[in-house]
Backbone as JSON Lines, residues from 0, in Angstrom:
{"i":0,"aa":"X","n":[0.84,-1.18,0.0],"ca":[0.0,0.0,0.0],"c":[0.89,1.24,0.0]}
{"i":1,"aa":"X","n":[1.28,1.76,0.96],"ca":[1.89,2.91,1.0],"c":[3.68,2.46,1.57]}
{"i":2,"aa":"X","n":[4.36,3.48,2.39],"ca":[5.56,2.76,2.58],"c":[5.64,2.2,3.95]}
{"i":3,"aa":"X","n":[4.8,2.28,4.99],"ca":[4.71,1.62,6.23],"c":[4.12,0.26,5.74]}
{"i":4,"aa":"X","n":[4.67,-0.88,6.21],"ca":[3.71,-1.96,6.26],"c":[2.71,-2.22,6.65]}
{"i":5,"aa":"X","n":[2.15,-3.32,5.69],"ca":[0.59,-3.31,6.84],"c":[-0.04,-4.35,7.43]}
{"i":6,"aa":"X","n":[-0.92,-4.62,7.89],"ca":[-1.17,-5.57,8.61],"c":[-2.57,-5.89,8.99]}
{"i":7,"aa":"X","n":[-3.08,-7.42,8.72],"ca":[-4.49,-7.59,9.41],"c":[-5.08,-8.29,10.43]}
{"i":8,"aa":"X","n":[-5.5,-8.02,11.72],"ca":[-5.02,-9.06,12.82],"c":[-6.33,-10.3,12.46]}
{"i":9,"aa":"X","n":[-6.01,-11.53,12.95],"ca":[-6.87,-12.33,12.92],"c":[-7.34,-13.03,14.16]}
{"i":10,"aa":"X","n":[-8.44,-13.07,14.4],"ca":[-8.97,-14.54,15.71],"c":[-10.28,-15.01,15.74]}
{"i":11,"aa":"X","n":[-10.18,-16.44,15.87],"ca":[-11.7,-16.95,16.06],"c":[-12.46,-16.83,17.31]}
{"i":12,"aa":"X","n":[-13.46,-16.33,17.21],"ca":[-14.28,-15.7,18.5],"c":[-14.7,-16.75,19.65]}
{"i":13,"aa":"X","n":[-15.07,-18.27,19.0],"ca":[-14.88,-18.95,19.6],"c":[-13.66,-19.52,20.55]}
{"i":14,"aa":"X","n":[-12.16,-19.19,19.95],"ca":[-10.65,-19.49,20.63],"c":[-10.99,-18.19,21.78]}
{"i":15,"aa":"X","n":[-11.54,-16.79,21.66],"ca":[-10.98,-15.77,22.45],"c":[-12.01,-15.96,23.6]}
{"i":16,"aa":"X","n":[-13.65,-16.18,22.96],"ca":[-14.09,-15.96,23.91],"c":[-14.29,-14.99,24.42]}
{"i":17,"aa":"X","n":[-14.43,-14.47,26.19],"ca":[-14.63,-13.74,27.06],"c":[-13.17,-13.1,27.19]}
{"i":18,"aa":"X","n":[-12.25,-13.35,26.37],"ca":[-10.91,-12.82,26.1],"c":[-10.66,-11.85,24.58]}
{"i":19,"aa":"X","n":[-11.02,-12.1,24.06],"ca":[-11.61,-11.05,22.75],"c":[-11.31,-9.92,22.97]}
{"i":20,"aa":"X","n":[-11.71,-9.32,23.92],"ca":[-11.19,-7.56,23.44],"c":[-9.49,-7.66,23.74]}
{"i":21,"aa":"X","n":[-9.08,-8.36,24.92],"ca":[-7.55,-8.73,24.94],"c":[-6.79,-8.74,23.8]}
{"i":22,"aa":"X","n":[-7.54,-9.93,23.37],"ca":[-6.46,-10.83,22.15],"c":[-6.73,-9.11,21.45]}
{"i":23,"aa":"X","n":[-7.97,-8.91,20.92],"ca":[-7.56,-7.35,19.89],"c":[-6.47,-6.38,20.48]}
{"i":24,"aa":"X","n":[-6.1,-6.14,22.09],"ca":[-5.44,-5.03,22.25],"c":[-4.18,-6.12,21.71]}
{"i":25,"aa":"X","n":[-3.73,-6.79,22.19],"ca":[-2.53,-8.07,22.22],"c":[-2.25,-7.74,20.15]}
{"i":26,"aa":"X","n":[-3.33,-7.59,19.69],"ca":[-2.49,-7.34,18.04],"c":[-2.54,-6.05,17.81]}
{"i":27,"aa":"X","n":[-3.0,-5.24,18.48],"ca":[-2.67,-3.95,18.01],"c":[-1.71,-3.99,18.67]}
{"i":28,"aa":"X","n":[-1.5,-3.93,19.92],"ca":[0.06,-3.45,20.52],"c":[1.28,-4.01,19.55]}
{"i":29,"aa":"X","n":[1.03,-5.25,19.12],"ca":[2.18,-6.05,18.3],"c":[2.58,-5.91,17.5]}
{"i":30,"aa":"X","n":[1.36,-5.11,16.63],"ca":[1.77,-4.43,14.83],"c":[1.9,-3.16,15.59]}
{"i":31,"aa":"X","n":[1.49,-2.29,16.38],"ca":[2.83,-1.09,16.39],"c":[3.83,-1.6,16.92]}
{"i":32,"aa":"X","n":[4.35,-2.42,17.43],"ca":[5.9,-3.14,17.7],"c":[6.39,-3.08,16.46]}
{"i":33,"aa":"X","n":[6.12,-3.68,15.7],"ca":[6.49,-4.3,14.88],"c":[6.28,-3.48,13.49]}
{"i":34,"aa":"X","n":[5.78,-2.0,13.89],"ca":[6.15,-1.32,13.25],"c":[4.82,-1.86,11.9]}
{"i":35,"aa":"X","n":[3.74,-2.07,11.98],"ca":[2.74,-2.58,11.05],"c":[1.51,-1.44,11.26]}
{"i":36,"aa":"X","n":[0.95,-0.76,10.23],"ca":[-0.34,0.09,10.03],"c":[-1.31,-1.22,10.11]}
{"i":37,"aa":"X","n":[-2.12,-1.46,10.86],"ca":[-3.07,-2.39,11.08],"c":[-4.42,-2.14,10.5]}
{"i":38,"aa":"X","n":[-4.24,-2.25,9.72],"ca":[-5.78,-2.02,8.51],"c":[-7.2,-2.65,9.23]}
{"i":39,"aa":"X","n":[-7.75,-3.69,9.93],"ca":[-8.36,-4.18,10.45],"c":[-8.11,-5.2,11.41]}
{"i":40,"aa":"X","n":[-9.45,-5.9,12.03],"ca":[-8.9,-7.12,12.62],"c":[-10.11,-8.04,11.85]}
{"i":41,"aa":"X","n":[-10.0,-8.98,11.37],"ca":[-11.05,-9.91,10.62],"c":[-11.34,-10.93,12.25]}
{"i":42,"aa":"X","n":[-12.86,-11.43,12.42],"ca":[-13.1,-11.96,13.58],"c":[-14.09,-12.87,12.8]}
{"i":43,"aa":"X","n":[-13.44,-14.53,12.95],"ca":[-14.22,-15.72,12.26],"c":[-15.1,-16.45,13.5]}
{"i":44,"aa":"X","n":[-16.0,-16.84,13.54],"ca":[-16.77,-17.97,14.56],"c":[-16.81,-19.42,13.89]}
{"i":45,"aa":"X","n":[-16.97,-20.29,14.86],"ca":[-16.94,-21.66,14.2],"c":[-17.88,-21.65,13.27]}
{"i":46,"aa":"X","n":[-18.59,-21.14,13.39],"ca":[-19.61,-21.6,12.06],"c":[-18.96,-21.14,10.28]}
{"i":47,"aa":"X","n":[-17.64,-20.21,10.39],"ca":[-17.55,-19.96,9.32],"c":[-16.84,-20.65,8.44]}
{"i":48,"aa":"X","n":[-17.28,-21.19,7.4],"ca":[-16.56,-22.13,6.25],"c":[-15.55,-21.42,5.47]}
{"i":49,"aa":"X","n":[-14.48,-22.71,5.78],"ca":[-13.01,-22.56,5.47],"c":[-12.37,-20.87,5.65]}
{"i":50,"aa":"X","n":[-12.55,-21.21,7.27],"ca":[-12.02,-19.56,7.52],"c":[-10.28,-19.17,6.94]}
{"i":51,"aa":"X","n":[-9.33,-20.48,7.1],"ca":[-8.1,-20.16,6.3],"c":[-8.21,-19.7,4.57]}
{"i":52,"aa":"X","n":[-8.99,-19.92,4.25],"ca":[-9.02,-19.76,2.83],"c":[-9.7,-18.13,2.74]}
{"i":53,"aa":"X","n":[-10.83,-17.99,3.51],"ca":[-11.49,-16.75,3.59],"c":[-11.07,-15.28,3.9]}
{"i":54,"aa":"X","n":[-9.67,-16.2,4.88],"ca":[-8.41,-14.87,5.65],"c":[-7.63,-14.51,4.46]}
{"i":55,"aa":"X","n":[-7.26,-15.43,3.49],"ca":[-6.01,-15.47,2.52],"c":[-7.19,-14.5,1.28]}
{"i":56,"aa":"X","n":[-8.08,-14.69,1.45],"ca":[-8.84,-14.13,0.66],"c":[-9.15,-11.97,0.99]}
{"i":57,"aa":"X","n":[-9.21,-12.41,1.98],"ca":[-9.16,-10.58,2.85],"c":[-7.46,-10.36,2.68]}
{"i":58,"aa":"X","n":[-6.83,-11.17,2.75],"ca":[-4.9,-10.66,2.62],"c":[-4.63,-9.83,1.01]}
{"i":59,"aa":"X","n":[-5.39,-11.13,0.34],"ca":[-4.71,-10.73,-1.02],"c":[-5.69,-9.4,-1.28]}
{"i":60,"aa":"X","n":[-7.25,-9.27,-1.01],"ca":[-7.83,-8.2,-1.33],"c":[-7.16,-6.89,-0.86]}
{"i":61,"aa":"X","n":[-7.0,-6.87,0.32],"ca":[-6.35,-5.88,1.11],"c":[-4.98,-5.64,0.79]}
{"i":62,"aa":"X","n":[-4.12,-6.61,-0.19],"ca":[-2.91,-6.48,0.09],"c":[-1.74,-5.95,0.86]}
{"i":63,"aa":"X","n":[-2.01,-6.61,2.28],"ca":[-1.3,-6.68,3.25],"c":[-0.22,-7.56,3.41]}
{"i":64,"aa":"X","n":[0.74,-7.15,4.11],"ca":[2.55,-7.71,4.36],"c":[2.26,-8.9,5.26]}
{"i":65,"aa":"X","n":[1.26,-8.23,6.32],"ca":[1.22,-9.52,7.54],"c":[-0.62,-10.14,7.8]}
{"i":66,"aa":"X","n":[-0.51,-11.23,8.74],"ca":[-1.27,-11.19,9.85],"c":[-0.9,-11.44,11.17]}
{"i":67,"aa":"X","n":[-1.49,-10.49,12.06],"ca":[-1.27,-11.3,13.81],"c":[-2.7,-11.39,14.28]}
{"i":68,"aa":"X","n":[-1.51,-12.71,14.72],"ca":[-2.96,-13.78,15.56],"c":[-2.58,-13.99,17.44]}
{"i":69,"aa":"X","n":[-3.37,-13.96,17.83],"ca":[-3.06,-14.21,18.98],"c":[-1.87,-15.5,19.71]}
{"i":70,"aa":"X","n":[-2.64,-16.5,19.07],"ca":[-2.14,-17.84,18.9],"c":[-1.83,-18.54,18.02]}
{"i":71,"aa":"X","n":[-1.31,-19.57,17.68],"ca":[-1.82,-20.75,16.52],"c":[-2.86,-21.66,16.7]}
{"i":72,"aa":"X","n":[-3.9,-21.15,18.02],"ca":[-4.79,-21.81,18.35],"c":[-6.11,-21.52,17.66]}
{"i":73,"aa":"X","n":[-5.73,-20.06,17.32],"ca":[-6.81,-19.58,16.03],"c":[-6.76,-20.2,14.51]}
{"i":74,"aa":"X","n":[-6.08,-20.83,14.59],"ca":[-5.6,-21.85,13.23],"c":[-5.86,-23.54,13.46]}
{"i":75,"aa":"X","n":[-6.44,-23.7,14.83],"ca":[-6.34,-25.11,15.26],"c":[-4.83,-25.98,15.25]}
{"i":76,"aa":"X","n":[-3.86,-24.75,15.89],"ca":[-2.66,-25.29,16.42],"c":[-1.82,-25.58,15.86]}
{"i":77,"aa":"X","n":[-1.72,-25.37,14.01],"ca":[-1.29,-25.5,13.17],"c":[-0.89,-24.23,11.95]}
{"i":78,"aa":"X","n":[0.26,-23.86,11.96],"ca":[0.89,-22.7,11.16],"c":[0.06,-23.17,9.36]}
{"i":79,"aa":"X","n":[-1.08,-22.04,9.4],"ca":[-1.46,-22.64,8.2],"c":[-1.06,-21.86,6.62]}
{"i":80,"aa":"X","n":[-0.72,-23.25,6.18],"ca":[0.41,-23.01,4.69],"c":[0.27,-21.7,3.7]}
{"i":81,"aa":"X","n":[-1.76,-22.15,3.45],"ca":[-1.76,-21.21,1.89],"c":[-1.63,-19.49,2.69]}
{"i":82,"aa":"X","n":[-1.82,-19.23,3.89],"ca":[-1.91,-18.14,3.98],"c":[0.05,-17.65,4.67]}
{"i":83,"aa":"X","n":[0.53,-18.32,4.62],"ca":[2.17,-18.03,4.89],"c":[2.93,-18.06,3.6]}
{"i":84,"aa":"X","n":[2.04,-18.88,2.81],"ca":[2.62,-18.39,1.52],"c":[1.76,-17.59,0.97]}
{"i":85,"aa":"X","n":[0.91,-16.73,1.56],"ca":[0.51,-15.36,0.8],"c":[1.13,-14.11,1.69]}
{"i":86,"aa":"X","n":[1.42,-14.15,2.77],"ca":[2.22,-13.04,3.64],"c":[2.98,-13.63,4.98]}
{"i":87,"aa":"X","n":[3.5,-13.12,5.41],"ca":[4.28,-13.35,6.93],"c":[2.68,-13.12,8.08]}
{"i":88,"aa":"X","n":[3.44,-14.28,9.3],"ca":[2.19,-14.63,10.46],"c":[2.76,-14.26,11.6]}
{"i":89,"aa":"X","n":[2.39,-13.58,12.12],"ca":[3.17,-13.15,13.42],"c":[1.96,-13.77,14.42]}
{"i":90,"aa":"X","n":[2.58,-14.45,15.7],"ca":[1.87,-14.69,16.79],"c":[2.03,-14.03,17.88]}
{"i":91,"aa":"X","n":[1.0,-13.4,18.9],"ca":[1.49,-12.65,19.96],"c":[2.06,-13.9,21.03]}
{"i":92,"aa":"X","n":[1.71,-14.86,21.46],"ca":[2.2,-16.17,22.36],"c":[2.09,-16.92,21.79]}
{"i":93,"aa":"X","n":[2.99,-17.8,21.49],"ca":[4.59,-16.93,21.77],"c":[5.06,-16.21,20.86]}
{"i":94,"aa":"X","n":[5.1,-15.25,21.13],"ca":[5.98,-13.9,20.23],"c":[6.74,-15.24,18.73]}
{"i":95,"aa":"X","n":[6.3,-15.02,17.43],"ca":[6.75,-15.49,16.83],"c":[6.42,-15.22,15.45]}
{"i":96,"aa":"X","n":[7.17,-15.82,14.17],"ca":[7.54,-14.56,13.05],"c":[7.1,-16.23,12.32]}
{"i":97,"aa":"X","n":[6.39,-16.12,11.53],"ca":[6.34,-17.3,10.49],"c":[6.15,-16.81,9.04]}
{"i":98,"aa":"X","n":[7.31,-16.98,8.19],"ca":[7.62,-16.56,7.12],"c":[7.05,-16.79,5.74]}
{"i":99,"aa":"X","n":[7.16,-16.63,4.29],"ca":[6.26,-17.31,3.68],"c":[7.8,-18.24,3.1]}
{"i":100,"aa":"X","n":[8.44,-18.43,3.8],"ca":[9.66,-19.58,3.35],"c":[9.68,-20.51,4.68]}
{"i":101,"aa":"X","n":[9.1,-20.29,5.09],"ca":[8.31,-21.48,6.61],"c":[8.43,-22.81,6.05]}
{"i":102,"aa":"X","n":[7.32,-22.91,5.19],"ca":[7.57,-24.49,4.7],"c":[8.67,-24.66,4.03]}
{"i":103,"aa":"X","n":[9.92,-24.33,3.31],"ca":[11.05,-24.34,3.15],"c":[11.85,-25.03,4.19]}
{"i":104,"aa":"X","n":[11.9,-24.07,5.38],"ca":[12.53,-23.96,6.23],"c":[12.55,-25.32,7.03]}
{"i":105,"aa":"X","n":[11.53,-25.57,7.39],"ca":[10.83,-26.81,8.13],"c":[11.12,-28.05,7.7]}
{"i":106,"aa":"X","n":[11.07,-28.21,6.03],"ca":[11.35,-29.34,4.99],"c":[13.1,-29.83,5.89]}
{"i":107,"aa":"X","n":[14.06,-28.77,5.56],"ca":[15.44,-28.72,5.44],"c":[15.9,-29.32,6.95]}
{"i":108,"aa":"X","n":[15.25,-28.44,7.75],"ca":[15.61,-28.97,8.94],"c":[14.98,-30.22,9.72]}
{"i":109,"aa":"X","n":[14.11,-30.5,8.81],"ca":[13.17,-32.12,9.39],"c":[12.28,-31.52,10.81]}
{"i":110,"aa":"X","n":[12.01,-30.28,10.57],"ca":[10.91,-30.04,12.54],"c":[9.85,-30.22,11.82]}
């Protein structure tokens, strides 16, 4: 977009719960860390079909650098692929950077 990066936070309402407005301060504080213009926060409930595909779908529209998620528990505990290979995933716990050369990375070193 412009020359600051940007960023869209993500979480399932069902993972936050009665924790929800948290997890939102927890990604705003993280993309100004991290130095990210935070364009929105997208908020999925279980009922929504194929929410990984639907996020990668708001990334590429929005064309944004990142997402932060609270957890990888908003992903069902699993760093998910098509959207790390559409931008970088930052998690607030544990503080962590998942690249779109992640699955690269992972292959080489056998984790």
């Amino acid at each position: 977009m412009g020359s600051t990066p940007t960023a869209v936070g993500y979480l399932r309402k069902d993972v936050s719960d009665v924790h929800q407005p948290w997890d939102e301060t927890q990604i705003r504080t993280l993309a100004k860390r991290f130095g990210y213009e935070l364009i929105k926060t997208v908020v999925f409930g279980p009922a929504t079909d194929d929410p990984e595909w639907r996020l990668v779908n708001v990334v590429r529209a929005l064309r944004v650098d990142a997402v932060i998620t609270p957890s990888l528990a908003h992903f069902g505990g699993e760093v998910p692929a098509t959207l790390v290979g559409t931008c970088e995933l930052n998690t607030v716990t544990p503080q962590a950077t998942y690249t779109r050369r992640y699955d690269e990375i992972r292959r080489a070193t056998g984790a």
